[in-house]
C-alpha positions in Angstrom: 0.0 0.0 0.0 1.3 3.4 -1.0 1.6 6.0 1.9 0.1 9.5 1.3 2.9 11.8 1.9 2.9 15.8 1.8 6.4 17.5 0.8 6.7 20.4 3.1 10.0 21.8 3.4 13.3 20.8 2.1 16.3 22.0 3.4 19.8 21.7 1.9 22.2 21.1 5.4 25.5 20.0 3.7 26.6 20.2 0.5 30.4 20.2 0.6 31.3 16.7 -0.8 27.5 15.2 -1.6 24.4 16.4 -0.3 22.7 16.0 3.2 19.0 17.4 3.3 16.6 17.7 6.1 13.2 16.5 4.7 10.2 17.8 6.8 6.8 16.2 5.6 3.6 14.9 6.2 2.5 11.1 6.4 -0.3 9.9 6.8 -1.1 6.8 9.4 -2.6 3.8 8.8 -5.3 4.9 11.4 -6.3 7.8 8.8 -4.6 10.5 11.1 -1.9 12.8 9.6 1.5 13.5 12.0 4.3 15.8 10.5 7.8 14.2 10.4 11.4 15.2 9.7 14.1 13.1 8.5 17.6 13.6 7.7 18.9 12.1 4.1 22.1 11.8 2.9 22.4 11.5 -0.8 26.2 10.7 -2.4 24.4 8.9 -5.3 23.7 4.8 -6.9 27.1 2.9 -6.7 27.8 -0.4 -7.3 29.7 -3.8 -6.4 31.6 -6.8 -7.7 32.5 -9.9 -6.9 35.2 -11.0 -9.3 36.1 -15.0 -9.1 37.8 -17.4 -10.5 36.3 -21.4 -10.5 39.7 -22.5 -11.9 41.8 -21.6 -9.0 39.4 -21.1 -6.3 39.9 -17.6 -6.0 38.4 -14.5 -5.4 39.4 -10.8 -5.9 38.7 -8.5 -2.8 40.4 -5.1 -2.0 42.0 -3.5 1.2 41.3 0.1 2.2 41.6 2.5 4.8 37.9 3.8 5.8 37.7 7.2 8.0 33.9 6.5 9.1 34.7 2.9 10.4 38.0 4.1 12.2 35.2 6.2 14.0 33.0 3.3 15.1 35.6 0.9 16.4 37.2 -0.2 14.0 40.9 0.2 15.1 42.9 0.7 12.5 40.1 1.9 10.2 41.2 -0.9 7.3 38.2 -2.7 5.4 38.6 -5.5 3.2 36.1 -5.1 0.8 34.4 -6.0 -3.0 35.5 -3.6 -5.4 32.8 -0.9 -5.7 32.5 2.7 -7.1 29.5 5.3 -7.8 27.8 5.2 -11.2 28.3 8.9 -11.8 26.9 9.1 -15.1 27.1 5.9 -15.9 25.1 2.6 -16.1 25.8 0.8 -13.4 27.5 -2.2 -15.9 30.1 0.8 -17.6 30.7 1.8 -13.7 31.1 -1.4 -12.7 33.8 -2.4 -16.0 35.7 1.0 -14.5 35.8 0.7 -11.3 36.8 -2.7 -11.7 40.2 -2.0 -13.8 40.5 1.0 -11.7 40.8 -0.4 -8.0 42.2 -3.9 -9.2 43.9 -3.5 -12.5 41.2 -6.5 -14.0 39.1 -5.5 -17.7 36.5 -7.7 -17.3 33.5 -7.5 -19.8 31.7 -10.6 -18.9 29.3 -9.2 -16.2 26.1 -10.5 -14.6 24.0 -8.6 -12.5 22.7 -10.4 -9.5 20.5 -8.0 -7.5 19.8 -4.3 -6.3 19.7 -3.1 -2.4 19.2 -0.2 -0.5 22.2 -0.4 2.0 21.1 2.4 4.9 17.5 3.4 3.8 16.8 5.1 7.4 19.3 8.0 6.3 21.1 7.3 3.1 19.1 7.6 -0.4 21.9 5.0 -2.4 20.6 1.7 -4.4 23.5 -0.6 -4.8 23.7 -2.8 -7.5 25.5 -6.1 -6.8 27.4 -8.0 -9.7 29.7 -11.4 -10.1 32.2 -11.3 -12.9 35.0 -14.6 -13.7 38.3 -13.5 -14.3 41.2 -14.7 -15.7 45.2 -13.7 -15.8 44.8 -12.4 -19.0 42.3 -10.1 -18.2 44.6 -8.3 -16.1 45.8 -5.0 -17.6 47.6 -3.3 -14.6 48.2 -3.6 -11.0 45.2 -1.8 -10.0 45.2 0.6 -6.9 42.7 2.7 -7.6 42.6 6.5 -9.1 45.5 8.8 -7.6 42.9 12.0 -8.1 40.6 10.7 -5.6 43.0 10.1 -3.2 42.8 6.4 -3.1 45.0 3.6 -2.1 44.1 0.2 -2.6 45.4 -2.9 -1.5 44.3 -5.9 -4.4 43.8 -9.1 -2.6 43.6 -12.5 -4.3 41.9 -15.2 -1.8 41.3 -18.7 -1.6 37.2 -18.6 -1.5 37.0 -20.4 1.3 39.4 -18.2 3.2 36.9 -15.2 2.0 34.0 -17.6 3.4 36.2 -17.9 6.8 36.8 -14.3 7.2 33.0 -13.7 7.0 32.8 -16.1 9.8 35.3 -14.9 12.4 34.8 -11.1 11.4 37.6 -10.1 9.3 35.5 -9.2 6.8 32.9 -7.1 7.8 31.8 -4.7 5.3 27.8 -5.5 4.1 28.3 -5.6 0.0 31.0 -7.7 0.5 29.6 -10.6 2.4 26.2 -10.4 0.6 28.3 -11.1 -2.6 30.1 -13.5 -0.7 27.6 -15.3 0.5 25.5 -15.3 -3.3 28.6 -16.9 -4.4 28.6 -19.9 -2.2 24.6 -20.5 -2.1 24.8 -20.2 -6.2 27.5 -22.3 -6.7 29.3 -19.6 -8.7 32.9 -21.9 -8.3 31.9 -24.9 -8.0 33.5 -26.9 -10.9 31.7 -27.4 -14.1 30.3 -30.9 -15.0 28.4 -30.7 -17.9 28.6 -29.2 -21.1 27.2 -25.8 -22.2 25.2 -25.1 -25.2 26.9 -21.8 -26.8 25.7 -19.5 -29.1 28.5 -18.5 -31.7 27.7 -14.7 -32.3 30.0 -12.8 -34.9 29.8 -11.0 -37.9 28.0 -12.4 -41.1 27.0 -9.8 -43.3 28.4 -6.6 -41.4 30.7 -5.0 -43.5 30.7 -7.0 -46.4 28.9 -5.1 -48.6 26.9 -8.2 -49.4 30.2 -9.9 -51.2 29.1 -13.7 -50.9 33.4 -14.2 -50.5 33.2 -11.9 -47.5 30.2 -13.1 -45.8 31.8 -16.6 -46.7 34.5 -15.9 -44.4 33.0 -14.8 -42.2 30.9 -17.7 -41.8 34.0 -19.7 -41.8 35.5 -18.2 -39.1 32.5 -18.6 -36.8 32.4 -22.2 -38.1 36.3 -22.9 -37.1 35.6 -20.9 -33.5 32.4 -23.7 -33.2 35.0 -26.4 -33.5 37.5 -25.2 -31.0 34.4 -24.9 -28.7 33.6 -27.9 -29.5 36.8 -29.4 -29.0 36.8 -28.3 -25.2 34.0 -30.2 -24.3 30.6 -28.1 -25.3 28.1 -27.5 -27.5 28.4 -24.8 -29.9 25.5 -23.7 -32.1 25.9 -21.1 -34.7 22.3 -19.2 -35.4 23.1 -19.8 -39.2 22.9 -22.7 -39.0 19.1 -22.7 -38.1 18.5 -19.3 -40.0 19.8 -20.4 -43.9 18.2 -23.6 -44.2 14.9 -21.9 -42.9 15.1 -18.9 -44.9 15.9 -21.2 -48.1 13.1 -23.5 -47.5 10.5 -20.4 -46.7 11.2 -19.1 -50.3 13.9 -16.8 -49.9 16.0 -15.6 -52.8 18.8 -13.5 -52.0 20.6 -11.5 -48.5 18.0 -8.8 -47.5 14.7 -9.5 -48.9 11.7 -9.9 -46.8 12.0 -13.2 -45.9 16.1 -12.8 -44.8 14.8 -9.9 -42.8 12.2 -11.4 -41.3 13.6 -14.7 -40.3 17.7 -14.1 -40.2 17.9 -12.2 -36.4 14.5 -14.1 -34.5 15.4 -17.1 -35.5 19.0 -16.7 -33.7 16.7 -14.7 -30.7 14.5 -17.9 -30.7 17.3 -20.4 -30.3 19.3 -18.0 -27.7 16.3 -18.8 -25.2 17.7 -22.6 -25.4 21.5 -21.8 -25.3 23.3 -21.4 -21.6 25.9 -18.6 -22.8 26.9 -16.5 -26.3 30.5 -16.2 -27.3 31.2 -13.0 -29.0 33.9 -13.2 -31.9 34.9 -11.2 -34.6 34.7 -7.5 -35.3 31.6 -5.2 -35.3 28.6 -6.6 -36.1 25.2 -5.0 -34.7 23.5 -8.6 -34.7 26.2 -9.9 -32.7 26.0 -7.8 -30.2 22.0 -7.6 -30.2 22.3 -11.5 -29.5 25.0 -10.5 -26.4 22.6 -7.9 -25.1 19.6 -10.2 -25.6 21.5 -12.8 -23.5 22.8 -10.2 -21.0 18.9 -10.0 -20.5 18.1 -13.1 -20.3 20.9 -14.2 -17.7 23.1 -16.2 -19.8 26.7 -15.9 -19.5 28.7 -14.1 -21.9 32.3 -15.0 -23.1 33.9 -12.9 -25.4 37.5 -14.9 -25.9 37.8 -18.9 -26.2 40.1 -18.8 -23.3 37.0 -17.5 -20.9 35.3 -20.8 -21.5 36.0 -23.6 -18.8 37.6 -26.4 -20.6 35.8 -29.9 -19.7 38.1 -32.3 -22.0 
């Protein structure tokens, strides 16, 4: 049930780093009465979290920080080990996320997946976290990480066994909320546990971008997609190109050549159709609006997204 509230005053207390207001209003009760309120609200912004990890070697990627409002509330030497986080800015919370993430622990990571939103103090601070889980790999790793000089920020990078992570939770060296949230997600998902059966993966790369409709060109293309199906193949999964499905369709349905109104009509939906039955999309080649339609359709539909071979967990 939606409260009936009456803005009466806002007041600006603070605004030297973000902004702290005083809200007075008027709410009404569930008894139909009306009482006049004043809350406090401090708003620095949405931010949000990852949890990088690593089911190979058991691993996880945490950082190490100084924090001034901790060191005020007993924490002793005011160091928090913590998931990497940031504020979105003006960004989405994914681009935040991919810059933070270099950033604080020197890792590019594209391969993304958000797992929830939270409010994290909603009695006095206005931010929604968002909470993401990224793998990562060695070479991923583009610098040493550290954080950005111009905000004043040193960070430790910390690589952990995840069941050291899972211990620190326990006995209180960790402390900090995002962080064992994420932690925690982790272990009740399953996110490194080893994986034991094969995955169905979309091959998504360029077919007719930038060919100019050359049928040598777009032939290559296909090739390439078909060789990158066979190495996928050869590590233990299932690959699955959506041309495959789409020509044979489009040839049977009566169509004649690349772009008429069966092509148009049946080359992209039939790849969205058989992306709902496929656990992740590999993204290879170079630009190609298709391709990446099918990565942000499975973005949306919670697949996992690889975009190099060597992301993809070999099972034999």
């Amino acid at each position: 049930m939606k409260p009936n509230i009456e803005l009466v005053k806002e007041e600006i207390l603070s605004n030297n780093w973000y902004v702290l207001k005083k809200m007075t209003f008027k709410y009404q009760k569930r008894d139909g009465s009306w009482e006049t309120q004043a809350r406090e609200a401090y708003d620095r912004g949405n931010g949000a979290a990852i949890l990088l990890y690593n089911r190979e070697k058991q691993t996880v990627i945490l950082t190490r920080q100084f924090r001034m409002p901790t060191y005020m509330n007993g924490n002793e030497t005011g160091i928090l080990i913590e998931a990497c986080a940031g504020l979105l800015d003006k960004d989405s919370p994914e681009d935040c996320i991919r810059r933070e993430t270099e950033e604080e622990t020197g890792f590019r990571v594209t391969n993304v997946h958000k797992v929830g939103e939270a409010y994290m103090s909603p009695g006095s601070v206005t931010e929604i976290l968002y909470f993401f889980v990224a793998e990562y790999a060695s070479h991923m790793q583009t610098g040493l990480g550290g954080g950005a000089e111009k905000e004043q920020e040193e960070i430790e990078v910390l690589e952990l066994p995840f069941g050291q992570a899972l211990d620190m939770v326990e006995n209180g060296e960790i402390r900090d909320a995002k962080t064992i949230m994420l932690l925690q997600h982790a272990q009740l998902h399953g996110l490194l546990q080893p994986m034991s059966k094969p995955q169905h993966i979309l091959v998504a790369g360029p077919y007719r971008s930038n060919t100019g409709d050359d049928s040598m060109l777009i032939e290559a293309n296909l090739q390439l997609m078909n060789e990158t199906a066979l190495r996928v193949y050869e590590i233990g999964h299932m690959p699955v190109l959506g041309e495959w499905y789409a020509l044979s369709l489009m040839e049977t349905a009566g169509s004649k050549r690349i772009g008429d109104e069966i092509f148009n009509r049946m080359f992209h939906s039939s790849a969205v159709r058989l992306l709902s039955h496929c656990d992740a999309v590999l993204r290879i080649g170079g630009p190609s609006k298709g391709a990446d339609e099918m990565v942000k359709t499975g973005e949306a539909l919670g697949k996992r997204i690889y975009r190099d071979l060597s992301e993809i967990p070999v099972l034999s």
